[in-house]
Structures are given as structure tokens and as C-alpha cells.
C-alpha positions as CSV (number, residue, x, y, z in Angstrom):
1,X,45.0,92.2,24.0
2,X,42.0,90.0,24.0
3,X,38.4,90.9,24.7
4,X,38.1,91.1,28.4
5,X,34.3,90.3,28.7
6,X,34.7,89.4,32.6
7,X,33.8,92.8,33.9
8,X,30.2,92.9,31.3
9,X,27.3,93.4,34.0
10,X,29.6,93.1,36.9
11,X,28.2,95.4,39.5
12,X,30.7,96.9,40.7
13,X,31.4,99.8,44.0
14,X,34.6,102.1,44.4
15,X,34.2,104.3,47.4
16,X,36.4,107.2,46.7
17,X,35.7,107.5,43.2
18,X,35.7,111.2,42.8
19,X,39.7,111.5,43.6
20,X,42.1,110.9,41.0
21,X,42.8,107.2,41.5
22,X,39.5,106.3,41.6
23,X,38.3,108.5,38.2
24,X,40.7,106.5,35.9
25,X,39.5,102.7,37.6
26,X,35.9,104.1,37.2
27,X,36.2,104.9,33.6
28,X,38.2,102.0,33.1
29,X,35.7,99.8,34.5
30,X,32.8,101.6,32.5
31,X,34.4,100.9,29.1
32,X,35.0,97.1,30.2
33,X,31.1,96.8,30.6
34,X,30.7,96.9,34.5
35,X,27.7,98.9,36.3
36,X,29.6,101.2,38.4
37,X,28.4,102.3,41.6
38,X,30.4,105.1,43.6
39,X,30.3,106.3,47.1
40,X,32.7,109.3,47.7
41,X,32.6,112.3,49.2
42,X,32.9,115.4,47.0
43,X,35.9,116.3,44.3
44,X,38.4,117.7,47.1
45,X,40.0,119.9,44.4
46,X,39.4,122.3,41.6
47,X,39.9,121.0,39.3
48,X,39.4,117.6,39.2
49,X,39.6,115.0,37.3
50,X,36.2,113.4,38.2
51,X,34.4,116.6,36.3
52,X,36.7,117.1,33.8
53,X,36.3,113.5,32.3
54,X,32.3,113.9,33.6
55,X,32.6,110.8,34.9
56,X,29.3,111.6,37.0
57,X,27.5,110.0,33.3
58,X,30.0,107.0,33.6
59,X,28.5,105.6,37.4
60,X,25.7,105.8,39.7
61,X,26.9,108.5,42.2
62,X,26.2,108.3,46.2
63,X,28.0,111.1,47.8
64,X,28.7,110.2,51.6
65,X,31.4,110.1,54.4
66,X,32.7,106.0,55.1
67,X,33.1,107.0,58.7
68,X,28.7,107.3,58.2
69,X,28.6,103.3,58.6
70,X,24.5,103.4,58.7
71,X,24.6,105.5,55.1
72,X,27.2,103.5,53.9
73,X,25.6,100.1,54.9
74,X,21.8,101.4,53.7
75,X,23.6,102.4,50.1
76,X,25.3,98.5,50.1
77,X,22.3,97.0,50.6
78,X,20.3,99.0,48.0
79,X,22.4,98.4,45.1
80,X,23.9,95.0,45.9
81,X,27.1,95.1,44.4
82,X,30.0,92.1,43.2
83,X,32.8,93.1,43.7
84,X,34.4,96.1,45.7
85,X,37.4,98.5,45.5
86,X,37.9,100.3,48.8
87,X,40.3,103.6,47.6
88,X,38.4,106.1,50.1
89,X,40.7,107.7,52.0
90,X,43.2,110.6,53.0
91,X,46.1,110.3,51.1
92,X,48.5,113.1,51.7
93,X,51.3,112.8,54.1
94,X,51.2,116.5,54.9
95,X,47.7,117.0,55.7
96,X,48.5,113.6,58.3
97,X,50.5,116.0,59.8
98,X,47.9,118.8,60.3
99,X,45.0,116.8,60.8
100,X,45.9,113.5,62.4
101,X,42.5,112.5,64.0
102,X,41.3,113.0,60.6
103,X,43.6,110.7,59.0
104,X,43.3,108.2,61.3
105,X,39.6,108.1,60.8
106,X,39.2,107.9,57.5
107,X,42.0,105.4,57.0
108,X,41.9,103.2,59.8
109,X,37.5,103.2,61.3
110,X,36.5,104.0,57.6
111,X,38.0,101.4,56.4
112,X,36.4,99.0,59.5
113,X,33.1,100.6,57.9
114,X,33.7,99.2,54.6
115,X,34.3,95.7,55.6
116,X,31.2,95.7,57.6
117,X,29.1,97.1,55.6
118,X,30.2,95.0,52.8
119,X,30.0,91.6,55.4
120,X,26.2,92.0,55.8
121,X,25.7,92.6,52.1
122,X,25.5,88.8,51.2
123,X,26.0,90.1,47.3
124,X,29.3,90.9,47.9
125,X,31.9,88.4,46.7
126,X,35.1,90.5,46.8
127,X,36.9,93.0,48.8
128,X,40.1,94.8,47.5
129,X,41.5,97.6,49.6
130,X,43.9,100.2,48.1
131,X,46.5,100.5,50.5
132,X,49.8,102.4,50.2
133,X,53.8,101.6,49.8
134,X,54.2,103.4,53.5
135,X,52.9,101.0,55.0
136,X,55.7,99.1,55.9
137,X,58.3,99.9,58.5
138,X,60.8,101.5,56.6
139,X,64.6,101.7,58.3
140,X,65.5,102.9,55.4
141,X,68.3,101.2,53.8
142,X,68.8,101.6,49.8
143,X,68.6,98.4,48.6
144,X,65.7,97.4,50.6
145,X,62.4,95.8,48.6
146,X,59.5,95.4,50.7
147,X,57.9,92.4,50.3
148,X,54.3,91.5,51.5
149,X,55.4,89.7,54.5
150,X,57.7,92.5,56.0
151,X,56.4,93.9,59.3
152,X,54.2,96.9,59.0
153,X,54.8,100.4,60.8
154,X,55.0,104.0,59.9
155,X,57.0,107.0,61.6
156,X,54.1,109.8,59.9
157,X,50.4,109.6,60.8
158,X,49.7,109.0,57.0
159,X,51.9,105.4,57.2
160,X,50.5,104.8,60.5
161,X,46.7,104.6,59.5
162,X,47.8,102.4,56.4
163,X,49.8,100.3,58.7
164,X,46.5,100.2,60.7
165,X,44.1,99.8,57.8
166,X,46.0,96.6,57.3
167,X,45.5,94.6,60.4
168,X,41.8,95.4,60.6
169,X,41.8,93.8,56.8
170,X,43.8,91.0,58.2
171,X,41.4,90.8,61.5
172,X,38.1,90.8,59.1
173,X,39.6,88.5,56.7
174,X,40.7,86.1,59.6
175,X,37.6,86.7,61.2
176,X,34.9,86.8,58.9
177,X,36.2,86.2,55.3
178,X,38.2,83.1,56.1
179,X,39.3,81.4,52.6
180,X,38.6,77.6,54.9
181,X,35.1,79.2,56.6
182,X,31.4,78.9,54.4
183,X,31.6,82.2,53.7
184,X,31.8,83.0,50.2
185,X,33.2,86.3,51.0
186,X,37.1,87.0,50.8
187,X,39.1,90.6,50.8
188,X,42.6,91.5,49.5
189,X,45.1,94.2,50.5
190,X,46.7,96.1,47.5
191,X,49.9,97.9,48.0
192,X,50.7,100.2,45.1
193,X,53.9,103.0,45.1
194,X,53.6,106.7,43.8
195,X,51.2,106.9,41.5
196,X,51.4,109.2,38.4
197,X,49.1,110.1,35.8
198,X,46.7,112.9,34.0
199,X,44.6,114.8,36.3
200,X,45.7,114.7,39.7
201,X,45.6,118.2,41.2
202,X,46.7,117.0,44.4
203,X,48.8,119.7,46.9
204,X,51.8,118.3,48.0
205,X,52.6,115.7,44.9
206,X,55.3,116.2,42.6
207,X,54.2,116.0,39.4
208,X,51.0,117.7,40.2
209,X,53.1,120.4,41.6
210,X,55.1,120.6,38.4
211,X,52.4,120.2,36.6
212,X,51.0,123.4,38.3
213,X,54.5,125.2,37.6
214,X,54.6,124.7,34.0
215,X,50.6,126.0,33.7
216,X,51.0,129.1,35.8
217,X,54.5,129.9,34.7
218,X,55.2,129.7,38.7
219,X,58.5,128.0,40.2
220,X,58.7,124.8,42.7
221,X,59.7,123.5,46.2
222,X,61.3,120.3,46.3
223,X,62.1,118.9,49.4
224,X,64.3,115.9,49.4
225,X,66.0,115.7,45.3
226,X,67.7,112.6,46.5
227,X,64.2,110.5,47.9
228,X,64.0,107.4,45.9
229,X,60.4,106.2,44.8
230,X,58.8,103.8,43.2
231,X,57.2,106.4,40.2
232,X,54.3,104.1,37.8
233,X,51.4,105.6,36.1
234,X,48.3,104.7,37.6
235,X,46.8,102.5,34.7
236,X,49.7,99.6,36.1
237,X,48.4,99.4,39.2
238,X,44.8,99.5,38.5
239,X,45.2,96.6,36.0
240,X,46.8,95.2,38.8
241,X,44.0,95.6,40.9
242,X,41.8,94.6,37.8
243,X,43.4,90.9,37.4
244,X,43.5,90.5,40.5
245,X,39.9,90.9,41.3
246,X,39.4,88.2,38.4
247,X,41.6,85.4,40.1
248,X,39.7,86.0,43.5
249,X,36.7,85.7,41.5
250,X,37.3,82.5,40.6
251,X,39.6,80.9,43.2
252,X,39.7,82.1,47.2
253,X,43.1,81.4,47.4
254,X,44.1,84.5,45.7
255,X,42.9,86.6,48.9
256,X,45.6,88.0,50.6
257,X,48.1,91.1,50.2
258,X,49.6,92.0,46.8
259,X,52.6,94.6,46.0
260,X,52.1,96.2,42.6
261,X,55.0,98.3,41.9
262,X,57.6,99.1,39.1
263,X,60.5,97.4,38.3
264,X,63.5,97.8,40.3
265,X,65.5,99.5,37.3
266,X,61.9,101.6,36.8
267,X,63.4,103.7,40.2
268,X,64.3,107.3,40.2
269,X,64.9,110.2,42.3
270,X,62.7,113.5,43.1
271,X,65.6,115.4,41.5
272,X,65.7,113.2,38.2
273,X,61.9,113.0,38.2
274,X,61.8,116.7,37.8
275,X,64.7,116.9,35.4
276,X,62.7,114.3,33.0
277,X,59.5,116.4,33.4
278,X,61.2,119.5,31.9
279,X,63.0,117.6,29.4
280,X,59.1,116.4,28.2
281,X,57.8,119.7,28.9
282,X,60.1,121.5,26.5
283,X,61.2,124.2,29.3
284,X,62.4,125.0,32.2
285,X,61.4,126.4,35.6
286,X,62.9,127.7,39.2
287,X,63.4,124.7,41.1
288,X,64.2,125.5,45.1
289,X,65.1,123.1,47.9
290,X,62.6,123.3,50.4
291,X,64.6,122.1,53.8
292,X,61.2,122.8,56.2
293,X,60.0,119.6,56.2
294,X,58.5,116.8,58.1
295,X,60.4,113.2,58.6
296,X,60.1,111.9,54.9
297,X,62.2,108.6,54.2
298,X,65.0,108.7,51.6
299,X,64.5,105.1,50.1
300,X,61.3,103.2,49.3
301,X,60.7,100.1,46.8
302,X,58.4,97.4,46.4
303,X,59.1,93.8,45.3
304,X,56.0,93.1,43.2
305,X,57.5,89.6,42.1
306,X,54.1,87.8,44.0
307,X,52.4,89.8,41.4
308,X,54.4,88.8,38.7
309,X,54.6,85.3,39.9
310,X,51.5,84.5,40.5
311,X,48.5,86.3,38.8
312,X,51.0,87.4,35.8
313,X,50.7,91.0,36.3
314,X,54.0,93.0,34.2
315,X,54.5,96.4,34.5
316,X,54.3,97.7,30.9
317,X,55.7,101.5,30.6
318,X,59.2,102.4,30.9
319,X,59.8,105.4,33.4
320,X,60.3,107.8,30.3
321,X,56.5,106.6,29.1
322,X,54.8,107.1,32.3
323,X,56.3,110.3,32.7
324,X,55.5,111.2,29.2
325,X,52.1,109.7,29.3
326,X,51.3,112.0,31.7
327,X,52.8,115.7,30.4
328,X,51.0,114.5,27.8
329,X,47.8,114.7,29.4
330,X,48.2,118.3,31.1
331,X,49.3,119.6,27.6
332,X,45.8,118.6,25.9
333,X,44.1,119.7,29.2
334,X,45.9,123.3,28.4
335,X,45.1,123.2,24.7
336,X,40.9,122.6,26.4
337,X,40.8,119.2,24.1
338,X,38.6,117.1,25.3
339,X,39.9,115.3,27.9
340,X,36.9,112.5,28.6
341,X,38.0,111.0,25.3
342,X,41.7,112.1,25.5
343,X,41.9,110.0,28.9
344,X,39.6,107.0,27.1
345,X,42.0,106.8,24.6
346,X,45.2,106.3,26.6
347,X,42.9,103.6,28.9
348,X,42.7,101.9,25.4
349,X,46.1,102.3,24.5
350,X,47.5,100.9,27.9
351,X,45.1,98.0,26.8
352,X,46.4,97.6,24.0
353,X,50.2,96.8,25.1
354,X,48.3,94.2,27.4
């Protein structure tokens, strides 16, 4: 991979950077050179990986709520930033279910907040908002591929506020970061599927939940071993997001909504997902099927061939390696390595298949 010297003194914001998505982009984003600001409300679990990387010394920390539009608006205008990746959120289905008003909060008027904020903060050049696979209407069907222009929906409260989310970035950008009005602001709408990796201690995620398993010598529930899911470790979508944010840079046209998902063959179910995991583990646990559930879909897959297409964005680890990549990374977390420079060092080897 070449020298990517485009990121060198960007200045650069991710709200939610203290969750597990947005530790890895903020270290990422550090080691390419950019001045990285973060606004986030406090590590929701222990652990975490934002303190077990310390990646408090790898960004200038503001710890707020994006439903506080006056904090969130003072802290834009005092650090000025580029270029910004919206990944605040609530992001688990289940706690949708138990606190709706919550979730719809967060996700939908928090996500009203960043845009605003960031439209009266003339520094800012770019908008990219994390979205989420569910946010489509899903009927369902097996060899359905979403594509960006499918119609939007959701039958939870979680794929409801994403489904949300996205018209008020579709409103804004119609509104006030037009690609054909003077404003030399635009946003983009990133769809990614279910994102695996290193240090997410998330409840009700599988491989966090196996993960779990195999360090406490405990068992699992697994509710639906037949769901099919778009698995990829989360260093492919973030370069996704990461490429992206370097077209729109230079050329407005790239606003708009992106998929960035695996490859159709890259697909697998629950059941075979946790199959693999013991196979890399080395061992075995109690797996039970948990039939006290909420309305979960069986079948979800992105097309990502916009992506692929157009800003030449590739998926580059097979099922096996993302899997791997991450047991990996709970197995020196276990042995107490250090996992700052453990997680550095797979950042650098992603890059290096680049």
C-alpha cells in the first residue's frame, strides 16, 4: 500500500468514539496523521475497548450527549473540524426493544443535532453518517441484496430510527448541503452489515457473546442458527468510510448513500459463525437455542457493488480471516499483552493488503 498522506493535519471529529466502532476509526485515523477530536458519551461497557487501547492519548476528548445540540454546537465551533464521522448512537436491537424513546432519540434527533451543528460550523467540509444494514425494509426473501436505492423501513425500533436517521440526512443534504447550491458543505450515508472485530464487549452480539463464553468458561444462547448476515471485520468498512471521505473531499458528487458490505460468497449463518469460532478457539462450549425472542429477520445482504464500482473499495479478508482476526485479539487480551500495539499492528497489517 502506498503512503496515505491525505489524512496528515486533517482535523477530524467522530462522535461516538468511545464505543467499539469508533475506537478502531480513531486509532486508525491517529496513525494516518489526522488531529482527532471526539465527542461521546462515556465507555457503555467494562471493559472497553476505548481504555484498553488508551485511546484517550490518541484524540482530544469532549464527553457529551448529541441530543445536547447547544454543547454539541459550542464544542464544533471551538475546534473547527474538516471532516466528520457521525457513529454516535444506540446500536443494539434489544435495548430498542426496552427503551424505544431512547433509541429513537439518539438515532433519529441526535443525528438532526449533528447536521446542524455541523451546518453552522463553516469549517466543516464533510459529513459521513454510520448508518446500519436494517435499515431497509426487509421482506425477507434469501436471495435478496439491498441496494442503496431500495425503500427504507424497519419492523424493530432499532431499524426504525436508522430508517429515520436516513431521511433527515437526505432532508439536510437536499436542503442545506445540495451538491448544485454554494455551499461547500455535502454529507454521505454509510450502510455497513455486522461488524466484527477485537474489543467489542457489547451484550447481545455474537461474537462478543462467544467471546465471553470462551473467557469465563460459561455456555451460550443463540437465538436464530439459521439468520444469515453479512459478518466483515470492522477495519473493511472503516476503510470504506476512509476512501470515501477522500473522494468527497475532492469531488461533491460522491455525496450520497454507500453500502459497504462483504461479498455475497463472504455470507454465513449464526449456527456456522459459531461453529468457525470454536474451530479457531481450539474448544468447545454449551451452545442452547434461545426461542424467547423478539421479531429478528432470517436473511439480510448488502450489494456493495456502488462501492466497488465507483470509489474502488474491495473487501479484503475471507470470512475465515475476519473470524480469525478477531479470536485472535481476545486471546492476547487473555494472555494481558498489550493490546494498544496488538490492535496498531493488525490496523497496519489490514493496510498492508491494501
Amino acid at each position: 500500500m502506498k503512503e496515505n498522506k491525505f489524512w496528515k493535519g486533517k482535523k477530524v471529529l467522530v462522535t461516538g468514539h468511545t464505543g467499539f466502532k469508533g475506537t478502531w476509526l480513531t486509532l486508525w485515523l491517529n496513525s494516518l496523521g489526522a488531529e482527532v477530536y471526539g465527542y461521546s458519551l462515556d465507555p457503555l461497557s467494562i471493559p472497553n475497548l476505548f481504555q484498553i487501547t488508551d485511546a484517550s492519548q490518541e484524540c482530544h476528548s469532549c464527553y457529551g450527549d448529541i441530543n445536547n445540540l447547544q454543547k454539541l454546537l459550542q464544542y464544533m465551533t471551538t475546534i473547527q473540524p474538516q471532516i466528520i464521522f457521525h457513529l454516535a448512537a444506540q446500536p443494539i436491537v434489544g435495548t430498542s426493544y426496552e427503551d424505544p424513546i431512547n433509541t429513537f432519540n439518539t438515532n433519529v434527533l441526535g443525528t438532526a443535532h449533528v447536521l446542524e451543528a455541523a451546518r453552522k460550523t463553516k469549517s466543516v467540509k464533510i459529513v459521513i453518517n454510520i448508518s446500519s444494514d436494517k435499515c431497509y425494509e426487509n421482506d425477507d426473501l434469501p436471495n435478496r441484496l439491498f441496494n442503496e436505492e431500495d425503500r427504507l423501513g424497519g419492523n424493530d425500533p432499532y431499524a426504525a430510527s436508522k430508517a429515520c436517521a436516513e431521511l433527515v440526512i437526505k432532508a439536510y443534504r437536499k436542503s442545506y448541503f445540495n451538491q448544485d447550491s454554494q455551499s461547500k458543505q455535502i454529507v454521505s450515508s454509510v450502510r455497513a452489515g455486522n461488524v466484527i472485530g477485537g474489543g467489542d464487549w457489547s451484550k447481545d452480539r455474537l461474537l462478543p457473546d462467544i467471546s465471553r463464553a470462551f473467557i469465563e468458561g460459561k455456555g451460550i444462547k443463540i437465538r436464530k442458527p439459521n439468520a444469515v448476515r453479512p459478518w466483515q471485520h470492522v477495519l473493511e468498512p472503516l476503510n470504506g468510510y476512509l476512501l470515501l471521505a477522500e473522494k468527497m473531499w475532492v469531488n461533491k458528487e460522491y455525496s450520497g448513500d454507500w453500502n459497504f458490505g462483504p461479498m455475497d460468497d463472504k455470507y454465513m449463518t449464526v449456527e456456522k459463525l459459531v461453529n468457525l469460532s470454536m474451530e479457531l478457539w481450539g474448544k468447545k462450549i454449551n451452545v442452547e437455542y434461545d426461542s424467547d425472542y423478539h421479531y429478528e429477520s432470517t436473511y439480510l445482504k448488502l450489494d456493495s457493488s456502488k462501492a466497488i464500482q465507483k470509489i474502488g473499495w474491495r473487501p479484503k479478508l475471507t470470512k475465515k480471516e475476519s473470524i480469525e482476526w478477531t479470536v485472535q485479539w481476545y486471546k492476547n487480551y487473555i494472555s494481558g499483552n498489550d493490546m494498544k500495539l496488538f490492535t496498531l499492528t493488525q490496523i497496519k497489517d489490514y493496510q498492508s493488503i491494501l
